[in-house]
C-alpha distance (Angstrom), angle and dihedral (degrees) to the residues before:
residue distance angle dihedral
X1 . . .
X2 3.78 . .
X3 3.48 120.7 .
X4 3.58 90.4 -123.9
X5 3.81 87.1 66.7
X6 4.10 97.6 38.9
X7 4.21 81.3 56.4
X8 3.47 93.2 49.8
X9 4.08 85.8 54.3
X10 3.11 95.6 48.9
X11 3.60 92.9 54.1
X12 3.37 97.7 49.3
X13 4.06 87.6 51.9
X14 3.35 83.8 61.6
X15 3.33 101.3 49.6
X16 4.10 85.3 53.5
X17 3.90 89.6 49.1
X18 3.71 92.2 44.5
X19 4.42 81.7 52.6
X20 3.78 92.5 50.6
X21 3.31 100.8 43.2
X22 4.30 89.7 48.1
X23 3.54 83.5 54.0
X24 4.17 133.0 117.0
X25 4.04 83.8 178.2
X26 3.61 137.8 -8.0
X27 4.00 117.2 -168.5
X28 3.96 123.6 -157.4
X29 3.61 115.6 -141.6
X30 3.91 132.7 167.5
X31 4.19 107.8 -137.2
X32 3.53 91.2 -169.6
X33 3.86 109.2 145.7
X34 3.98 91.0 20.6
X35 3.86 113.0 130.7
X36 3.40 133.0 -133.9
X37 3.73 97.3 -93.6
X38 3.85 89.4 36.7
X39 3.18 98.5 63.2
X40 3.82 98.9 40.8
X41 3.95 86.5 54.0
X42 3.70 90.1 51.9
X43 4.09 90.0 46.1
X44 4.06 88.3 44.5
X45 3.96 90.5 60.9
X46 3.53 99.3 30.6
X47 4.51 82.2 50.3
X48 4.00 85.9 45.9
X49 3.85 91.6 56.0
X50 4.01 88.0 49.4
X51 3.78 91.7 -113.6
X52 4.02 115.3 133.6
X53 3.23 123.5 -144.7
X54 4.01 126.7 -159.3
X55 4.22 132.9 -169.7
X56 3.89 94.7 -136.2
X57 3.61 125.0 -176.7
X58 3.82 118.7 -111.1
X59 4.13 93.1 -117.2
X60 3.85 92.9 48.1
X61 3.54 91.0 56.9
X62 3.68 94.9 45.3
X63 3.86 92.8 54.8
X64 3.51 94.7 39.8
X65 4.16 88.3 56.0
X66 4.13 94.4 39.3
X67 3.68 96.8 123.4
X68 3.77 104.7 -0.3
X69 3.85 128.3 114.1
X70 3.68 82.6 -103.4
X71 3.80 97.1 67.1
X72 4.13 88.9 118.1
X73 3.29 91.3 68.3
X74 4.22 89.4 72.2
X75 3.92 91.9 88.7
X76 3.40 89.6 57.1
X77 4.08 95.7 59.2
X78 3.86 96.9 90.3
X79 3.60 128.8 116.8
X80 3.80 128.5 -1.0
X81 3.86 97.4 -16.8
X82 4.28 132.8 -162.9
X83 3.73 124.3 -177.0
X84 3.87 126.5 -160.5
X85 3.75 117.3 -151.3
X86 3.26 125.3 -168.4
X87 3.43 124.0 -169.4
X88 4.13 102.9 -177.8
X89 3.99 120.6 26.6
X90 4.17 104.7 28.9
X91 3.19 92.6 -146.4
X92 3.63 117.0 45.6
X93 3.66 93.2 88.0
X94 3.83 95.5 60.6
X95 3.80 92.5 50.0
X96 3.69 91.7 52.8
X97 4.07 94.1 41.6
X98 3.63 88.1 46.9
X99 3.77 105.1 40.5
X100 4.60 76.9 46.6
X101 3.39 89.3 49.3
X102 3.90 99.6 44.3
X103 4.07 81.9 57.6
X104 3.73 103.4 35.4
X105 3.99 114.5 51.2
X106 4.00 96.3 -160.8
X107 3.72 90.3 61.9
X108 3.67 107.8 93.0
X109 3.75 121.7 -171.1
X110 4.05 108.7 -143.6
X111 3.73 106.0 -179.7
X112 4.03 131.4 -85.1
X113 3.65 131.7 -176.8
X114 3.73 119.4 -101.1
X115 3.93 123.5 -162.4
X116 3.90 83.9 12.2
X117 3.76 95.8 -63.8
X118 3.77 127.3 110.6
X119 4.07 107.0 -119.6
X120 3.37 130.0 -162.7
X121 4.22 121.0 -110.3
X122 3.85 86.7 -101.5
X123 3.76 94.9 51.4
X124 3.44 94.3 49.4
X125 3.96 92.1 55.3
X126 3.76 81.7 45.6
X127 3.73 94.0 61.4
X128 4.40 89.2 37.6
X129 4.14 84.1 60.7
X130 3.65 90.2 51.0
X131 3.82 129.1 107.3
X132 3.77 116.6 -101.6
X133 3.96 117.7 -108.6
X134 4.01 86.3 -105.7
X135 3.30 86.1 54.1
X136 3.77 103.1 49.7
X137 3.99 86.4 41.0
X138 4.31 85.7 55.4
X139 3.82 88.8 52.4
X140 3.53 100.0 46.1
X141 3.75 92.4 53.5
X142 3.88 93.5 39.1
X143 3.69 85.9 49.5
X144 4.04 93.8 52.5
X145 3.95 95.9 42.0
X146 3.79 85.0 57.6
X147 3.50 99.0 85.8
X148 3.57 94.7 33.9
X149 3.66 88.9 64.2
X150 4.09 90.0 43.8
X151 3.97 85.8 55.6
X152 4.02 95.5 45.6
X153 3.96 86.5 47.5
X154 3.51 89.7 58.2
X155 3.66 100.1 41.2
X156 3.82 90.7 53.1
X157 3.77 86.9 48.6
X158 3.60 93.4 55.7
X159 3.87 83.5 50.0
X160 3.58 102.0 48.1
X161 4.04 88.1 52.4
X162 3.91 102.7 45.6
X163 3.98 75.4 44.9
X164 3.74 89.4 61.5
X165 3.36 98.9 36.4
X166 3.94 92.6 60.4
């Protein structure tokens, strides 16, 4: 191999390294069996949720992991193989890849790291089941105007009877 070529590999591993390292999460997932029009619909929603995602080759990814926290991911490098980073909201990714996957059979989730630490296939369907951030933000707020209500109920209340009673 010319060293031209070795260069350009080595450039490209560190453009992978450079990706994992940017990262909040990164998912693995085998597209194998995706069409066409599958897979850009799954890269149009994944693109609208600012998460990128990349067809890497298998050795790339296992050079670009050699001695990283992310060195668990290597058993996942086999056969046709996608990864999608995200660089903002950790878990937007697996909701998309899983809600994708839940409809499409040849999408194949293979494991990731989210929040910079490897998970497990059941975590990561953990996280995909969980409420967005919007959504956890929504109930927190619903959940402390609650009593605030409760308490302006019953200070009307009081009003409206001393009301009647004069």
């Amino acid at each position: 191999m010319s060293e031209a070529a070795i260069a350009k590999k080595a450039e490209v591993v560190k453009q992978t390294v450079e990706l994992l390292n940017n990262a909040e999460s990164a998912i693995v997932v085998d597209y194998r069996g995706l069409t066409v029009a599958e897979v850009t619909d799954l890269r149009k929603q994944l693109r609208d949720a600012g998460v990128k995602m990349s067809v890497i080759k298998n050795k790339i990814l296992d050079r670009a992991v050699e001695g990283t926290d992310y060195e668990d991911l290597k058993s996942t490098f086999v056969g046709p193989t996608a990864v999608a980073f995200s660089d903002e909201d950790p878990i937007a990714p697996v909701k998309i890849l899983k809600n994708f996957a839940d409809d499409h059979d040849a999408l194949e989730i293979k494991g990731g790291f989210i929040e910079k630490k490897v998970k497990t296939l059941n975590e990561i369907n953990e996280y995909a089941t969980m409420p967005s951030r919007e959504d956890l933000l929504s109930m927190l707020a619903s959940a402390l105007q609650d009593p605030m209500r409760k308490i302006a109920r019953a200070v009307k209340a009081v009003a409206d009877k001393e009301d009647e009673a004069a």
